[in-house]
VOZA-847873 format. One record per atom (N, C-alpha, C): residue number from 0; x, y, z; residue in one letter; atom name; chain. Coordinates in Angstrom, 2 decimals. Layout:
REM residues N
NUM	X	Y	Z	A	CA	A
...
END
This chain:
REM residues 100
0	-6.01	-48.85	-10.00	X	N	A
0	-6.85	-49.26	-11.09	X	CA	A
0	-8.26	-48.72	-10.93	X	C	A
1	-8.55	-48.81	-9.74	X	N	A
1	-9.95	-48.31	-9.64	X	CA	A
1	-10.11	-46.72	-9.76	X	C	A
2	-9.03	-45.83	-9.02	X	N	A
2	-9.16	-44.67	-9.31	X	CA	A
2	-9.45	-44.25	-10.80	X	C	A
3	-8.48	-44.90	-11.09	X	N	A
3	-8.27	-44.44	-13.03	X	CA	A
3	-9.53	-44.34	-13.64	X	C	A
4	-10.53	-45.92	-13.13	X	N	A
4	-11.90	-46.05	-13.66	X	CA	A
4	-12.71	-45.18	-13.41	X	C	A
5	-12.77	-44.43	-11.96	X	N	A
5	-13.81	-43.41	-11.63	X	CA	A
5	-13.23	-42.31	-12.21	X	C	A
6	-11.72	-42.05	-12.29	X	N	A
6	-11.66	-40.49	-13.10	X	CA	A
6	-12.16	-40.94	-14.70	X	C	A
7	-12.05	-41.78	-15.41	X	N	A
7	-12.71	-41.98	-16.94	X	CA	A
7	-13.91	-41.52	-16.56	X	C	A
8	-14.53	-42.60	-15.93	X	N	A
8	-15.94	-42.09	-16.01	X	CA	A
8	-16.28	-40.66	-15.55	X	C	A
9	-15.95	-40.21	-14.76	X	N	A
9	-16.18	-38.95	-14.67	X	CA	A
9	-15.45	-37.45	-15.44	X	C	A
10	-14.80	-38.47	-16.36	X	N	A
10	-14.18	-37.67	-17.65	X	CA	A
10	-15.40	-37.76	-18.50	X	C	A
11	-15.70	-38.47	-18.94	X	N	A
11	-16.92	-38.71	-19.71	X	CA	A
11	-18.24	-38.08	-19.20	X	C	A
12	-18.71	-38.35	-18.32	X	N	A
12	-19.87	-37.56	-18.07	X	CA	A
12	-19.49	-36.12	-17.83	X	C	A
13	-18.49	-35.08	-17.48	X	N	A
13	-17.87	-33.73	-17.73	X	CA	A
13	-18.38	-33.91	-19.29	X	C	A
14	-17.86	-34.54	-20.03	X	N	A
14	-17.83	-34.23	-21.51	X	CA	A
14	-18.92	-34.44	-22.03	X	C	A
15	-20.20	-35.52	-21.75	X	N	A
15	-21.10	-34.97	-22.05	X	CA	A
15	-22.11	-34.27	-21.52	X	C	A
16	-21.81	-33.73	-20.61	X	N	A
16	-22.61	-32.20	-20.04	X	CA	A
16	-22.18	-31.10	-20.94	X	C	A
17	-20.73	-30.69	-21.41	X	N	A
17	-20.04	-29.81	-22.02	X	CA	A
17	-20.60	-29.50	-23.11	X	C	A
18	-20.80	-30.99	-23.85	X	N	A
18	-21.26	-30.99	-25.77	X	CA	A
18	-20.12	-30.68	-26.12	X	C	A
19	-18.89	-30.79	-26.08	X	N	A
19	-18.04	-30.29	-26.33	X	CA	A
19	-16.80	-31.71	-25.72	X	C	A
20	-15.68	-31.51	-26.44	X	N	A
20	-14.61	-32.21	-26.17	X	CA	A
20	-13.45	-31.38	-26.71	X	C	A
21	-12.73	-30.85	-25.79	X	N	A
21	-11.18	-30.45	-26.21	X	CA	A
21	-10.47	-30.09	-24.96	X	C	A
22	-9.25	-29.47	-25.39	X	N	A
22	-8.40	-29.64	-24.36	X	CA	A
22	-8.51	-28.95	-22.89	X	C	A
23	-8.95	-28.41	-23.37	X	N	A
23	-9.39	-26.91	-21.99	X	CA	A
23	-10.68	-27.11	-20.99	X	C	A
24	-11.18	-28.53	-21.12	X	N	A
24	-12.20	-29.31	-20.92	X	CA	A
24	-12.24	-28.71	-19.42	X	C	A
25	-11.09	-29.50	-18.60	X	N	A
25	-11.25	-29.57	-17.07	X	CA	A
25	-10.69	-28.20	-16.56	X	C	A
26	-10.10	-26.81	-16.92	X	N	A
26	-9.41	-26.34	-16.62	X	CA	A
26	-9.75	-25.48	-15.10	X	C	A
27	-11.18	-25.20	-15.20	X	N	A
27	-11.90	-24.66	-14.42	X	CA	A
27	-12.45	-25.63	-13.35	X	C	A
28	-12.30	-26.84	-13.17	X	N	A
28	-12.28	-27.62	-12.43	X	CA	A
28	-10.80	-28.18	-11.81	X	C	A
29	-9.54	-27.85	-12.43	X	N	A
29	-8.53	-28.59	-12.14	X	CA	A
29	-8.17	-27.97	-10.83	X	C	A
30	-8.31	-26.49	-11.19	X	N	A
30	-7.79	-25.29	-9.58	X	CA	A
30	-8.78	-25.63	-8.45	X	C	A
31	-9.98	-26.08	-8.54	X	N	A
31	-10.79	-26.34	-7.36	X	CA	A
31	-10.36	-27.52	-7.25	X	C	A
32	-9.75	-28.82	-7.73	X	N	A
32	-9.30	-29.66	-7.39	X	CA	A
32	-8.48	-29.53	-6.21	X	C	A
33	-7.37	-28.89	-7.02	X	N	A
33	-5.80	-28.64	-6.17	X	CA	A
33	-6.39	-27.68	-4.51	X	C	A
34	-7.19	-27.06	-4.60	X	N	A
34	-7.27	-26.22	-3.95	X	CA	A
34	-7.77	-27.17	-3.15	X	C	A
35	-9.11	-27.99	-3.52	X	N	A
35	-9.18	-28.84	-2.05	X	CA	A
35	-8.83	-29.76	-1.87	X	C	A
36	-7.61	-30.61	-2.26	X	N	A
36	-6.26	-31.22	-2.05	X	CA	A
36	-5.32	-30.55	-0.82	X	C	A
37	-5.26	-29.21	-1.29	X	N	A
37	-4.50	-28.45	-0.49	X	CA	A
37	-5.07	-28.08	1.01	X	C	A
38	-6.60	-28.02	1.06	X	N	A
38	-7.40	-27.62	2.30	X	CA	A
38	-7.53	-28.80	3.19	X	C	A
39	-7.62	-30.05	2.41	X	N	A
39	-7.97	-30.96	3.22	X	CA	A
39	-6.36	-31.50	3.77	X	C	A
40	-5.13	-31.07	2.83	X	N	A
40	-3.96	-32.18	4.11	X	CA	A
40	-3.70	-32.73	2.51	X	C	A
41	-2.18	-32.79	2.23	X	N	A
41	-1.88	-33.17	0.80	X	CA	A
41	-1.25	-34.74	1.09	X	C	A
42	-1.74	-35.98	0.76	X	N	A
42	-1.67	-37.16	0.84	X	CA	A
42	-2.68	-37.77	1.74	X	C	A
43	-3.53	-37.23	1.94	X	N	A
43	-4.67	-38.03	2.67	X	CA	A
43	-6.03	-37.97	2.08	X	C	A
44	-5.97	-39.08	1.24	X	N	A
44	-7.03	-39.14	0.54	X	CA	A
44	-8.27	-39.40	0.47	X	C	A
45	-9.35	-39.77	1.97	X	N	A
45	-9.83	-39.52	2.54	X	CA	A
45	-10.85	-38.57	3.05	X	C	A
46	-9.72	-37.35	3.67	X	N	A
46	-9.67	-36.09	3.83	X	CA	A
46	-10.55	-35.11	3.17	X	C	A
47	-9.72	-35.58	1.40	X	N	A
47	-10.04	-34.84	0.32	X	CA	A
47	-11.67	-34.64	-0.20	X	C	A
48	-12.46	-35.81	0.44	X	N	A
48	-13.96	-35.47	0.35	X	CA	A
48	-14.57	-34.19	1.20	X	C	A
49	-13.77	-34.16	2.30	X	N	A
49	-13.92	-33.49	3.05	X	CA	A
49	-13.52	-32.16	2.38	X	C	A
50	-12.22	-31.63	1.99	X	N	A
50	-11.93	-30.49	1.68	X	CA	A
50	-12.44	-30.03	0.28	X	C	A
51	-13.15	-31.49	-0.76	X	N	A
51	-14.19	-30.82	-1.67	X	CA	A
51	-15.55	-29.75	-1.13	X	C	A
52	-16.06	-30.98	0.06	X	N	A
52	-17.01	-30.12	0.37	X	CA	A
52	-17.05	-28.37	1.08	X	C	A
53	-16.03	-28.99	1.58	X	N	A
53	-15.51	-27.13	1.92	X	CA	A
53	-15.16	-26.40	0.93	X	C	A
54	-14.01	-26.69	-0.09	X	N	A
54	-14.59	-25.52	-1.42	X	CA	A
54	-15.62	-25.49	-2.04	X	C	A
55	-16.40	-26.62	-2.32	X	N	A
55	-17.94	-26.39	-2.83	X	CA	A
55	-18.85	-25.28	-1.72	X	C	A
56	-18.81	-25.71	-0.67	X	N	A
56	-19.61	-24.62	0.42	X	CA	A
56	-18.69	-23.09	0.11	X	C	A
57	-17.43	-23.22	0.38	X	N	A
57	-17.27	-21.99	0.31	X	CA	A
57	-17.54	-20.98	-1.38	X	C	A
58	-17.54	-21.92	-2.21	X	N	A
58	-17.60	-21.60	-3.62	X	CA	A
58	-18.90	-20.96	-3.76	X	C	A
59	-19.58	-21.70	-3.09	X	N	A
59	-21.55	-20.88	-3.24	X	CA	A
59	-21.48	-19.65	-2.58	X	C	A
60	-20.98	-20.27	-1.22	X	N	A
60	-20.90	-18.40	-0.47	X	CA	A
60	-20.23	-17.25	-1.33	X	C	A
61	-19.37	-17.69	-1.94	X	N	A
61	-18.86	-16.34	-2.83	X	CA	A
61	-19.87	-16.06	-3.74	X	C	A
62	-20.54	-16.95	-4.15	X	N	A
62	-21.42	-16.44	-5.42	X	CA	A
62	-22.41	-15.62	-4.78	X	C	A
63	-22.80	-15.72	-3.92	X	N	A
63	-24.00	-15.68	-3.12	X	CA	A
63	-23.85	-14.08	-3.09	X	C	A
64	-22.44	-13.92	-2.18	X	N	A
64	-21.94	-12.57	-1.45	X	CA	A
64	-21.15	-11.84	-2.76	X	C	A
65	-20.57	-12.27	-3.65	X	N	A
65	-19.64	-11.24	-4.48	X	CA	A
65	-20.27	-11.62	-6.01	X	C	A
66	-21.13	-12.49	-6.07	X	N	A
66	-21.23	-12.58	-7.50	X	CA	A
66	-21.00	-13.84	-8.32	X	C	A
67	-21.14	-14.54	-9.36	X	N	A
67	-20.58	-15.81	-9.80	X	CA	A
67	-19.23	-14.95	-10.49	X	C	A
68	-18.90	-14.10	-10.75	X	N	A
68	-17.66	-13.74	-11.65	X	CA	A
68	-16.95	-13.91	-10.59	X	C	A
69	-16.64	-13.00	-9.81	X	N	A
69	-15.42	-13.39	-8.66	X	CA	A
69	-15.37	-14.11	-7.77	X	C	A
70	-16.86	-15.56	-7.48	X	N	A
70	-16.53	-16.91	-7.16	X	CA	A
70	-14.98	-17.68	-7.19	X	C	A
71	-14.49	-17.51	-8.02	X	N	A
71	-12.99	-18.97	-7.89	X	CA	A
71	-11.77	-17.41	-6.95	X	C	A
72	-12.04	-16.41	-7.14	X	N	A
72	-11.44	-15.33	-6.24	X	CA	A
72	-11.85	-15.46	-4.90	X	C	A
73	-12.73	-16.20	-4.13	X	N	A
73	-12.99	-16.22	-3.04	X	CA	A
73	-12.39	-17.43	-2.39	X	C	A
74	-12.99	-18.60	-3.34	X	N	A
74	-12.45	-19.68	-2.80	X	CA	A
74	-10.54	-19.78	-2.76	X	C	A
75	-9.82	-18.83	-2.98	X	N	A
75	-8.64	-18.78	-3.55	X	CA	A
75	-7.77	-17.77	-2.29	X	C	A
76	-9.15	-16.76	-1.69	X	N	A
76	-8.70	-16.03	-0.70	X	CA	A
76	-9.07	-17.00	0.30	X	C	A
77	-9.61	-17.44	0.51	X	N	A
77	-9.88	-18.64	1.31	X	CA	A
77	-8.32	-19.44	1.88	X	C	A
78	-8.37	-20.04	0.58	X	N	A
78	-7.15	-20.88	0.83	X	CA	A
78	-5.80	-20.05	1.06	X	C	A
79	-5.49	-19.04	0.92	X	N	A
79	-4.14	-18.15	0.99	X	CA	A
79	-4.02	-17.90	2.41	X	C	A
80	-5.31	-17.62	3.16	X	N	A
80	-5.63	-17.36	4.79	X	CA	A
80	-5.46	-19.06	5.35	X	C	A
81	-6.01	-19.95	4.89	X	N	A
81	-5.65	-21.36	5.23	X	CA	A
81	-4.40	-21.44	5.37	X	C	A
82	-3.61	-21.33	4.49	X	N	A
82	-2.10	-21.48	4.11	X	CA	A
82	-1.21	-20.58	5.34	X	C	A
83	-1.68	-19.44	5.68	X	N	A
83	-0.74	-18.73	6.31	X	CA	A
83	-0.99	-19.17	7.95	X	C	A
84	-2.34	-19.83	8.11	X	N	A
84	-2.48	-20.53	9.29	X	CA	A
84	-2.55	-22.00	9.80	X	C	A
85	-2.52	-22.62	9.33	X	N	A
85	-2.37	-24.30	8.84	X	CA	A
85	-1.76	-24.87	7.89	X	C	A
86	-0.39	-24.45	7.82	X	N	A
86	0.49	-25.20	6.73	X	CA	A
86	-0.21	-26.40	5.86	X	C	A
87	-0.37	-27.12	7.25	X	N	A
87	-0.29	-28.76	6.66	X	CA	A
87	-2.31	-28.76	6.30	X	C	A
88	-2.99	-28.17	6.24	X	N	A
88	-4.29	-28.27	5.55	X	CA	A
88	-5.04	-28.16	6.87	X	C	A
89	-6.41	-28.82	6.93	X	N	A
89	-7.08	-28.36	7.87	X	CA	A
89	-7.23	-29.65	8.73	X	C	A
90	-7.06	-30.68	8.11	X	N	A
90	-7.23	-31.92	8.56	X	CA	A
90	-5.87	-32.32	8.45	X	C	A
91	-4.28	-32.06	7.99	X	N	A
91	-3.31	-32.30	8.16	X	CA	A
91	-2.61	-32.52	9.51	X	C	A
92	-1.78	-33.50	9.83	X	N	A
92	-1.34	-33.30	11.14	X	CA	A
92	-0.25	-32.22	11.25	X	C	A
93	0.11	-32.21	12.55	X	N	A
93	1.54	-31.28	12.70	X	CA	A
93	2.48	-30.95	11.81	X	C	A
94	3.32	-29.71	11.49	X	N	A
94	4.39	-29.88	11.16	X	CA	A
94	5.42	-29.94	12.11	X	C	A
95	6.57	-30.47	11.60	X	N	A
95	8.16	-29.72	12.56	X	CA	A
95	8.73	-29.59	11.52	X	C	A
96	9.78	-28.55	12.00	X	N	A
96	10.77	-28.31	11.04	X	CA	A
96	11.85	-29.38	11.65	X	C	A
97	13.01	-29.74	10.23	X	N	A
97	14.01	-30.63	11.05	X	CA	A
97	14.83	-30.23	10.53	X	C	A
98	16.13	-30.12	11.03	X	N	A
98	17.54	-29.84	11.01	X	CA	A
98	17.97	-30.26	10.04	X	C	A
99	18.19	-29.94	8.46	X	N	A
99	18.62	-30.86	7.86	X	CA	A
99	20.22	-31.00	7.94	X	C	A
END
């Protein structure tokens, strides 16, 4: 219940920064979502403050070094190098594989 309340509200204030309301609202925010969902460890919700702030940090460094156009391209190579070395996120615990 409470989540629901802080995503409204922070549906609402997105929308009025925008001036604008339609569907395509969050779209450019939804992939930096997932992405630091995915960095921080997927079910630890917690975590996930943590792996915002790491795509926000890493999101500036791209602008910084390649430009604001190919910004969400950095944070994206980012995570593909995460992925091929930390399955389970950065703050995720172990994996095993199991026999099914």
């Amino acid at each position: 219940m409470l989540t629901g309340f802080i995503v409204g509200i922070a549906g609402v204030i997105q929308a009025l920064q925008a001036r604008s309301f339609d569907i395509s609202l969050g779209d450019t925010f939804l992939y930096l979502i997932i992405v630091a969902v995915v960095v921080s460890g997927i079910g630890r919700p917690l975590a996930c403050i943590v792996g915002a702030f790491i795509v926000a940090l890493g999101e500036q460094i791209s602008v910084y070094v390649v430009g604001s156009d190919l910004a969400p391209v950095g944070v994206f190579a980012v995570l593909v190098i995460l992925i091929l070395f930390r399955p389970a996120g950065l703050l995720g615990g172990k994996t095993t594989l199991q026999n099914a």
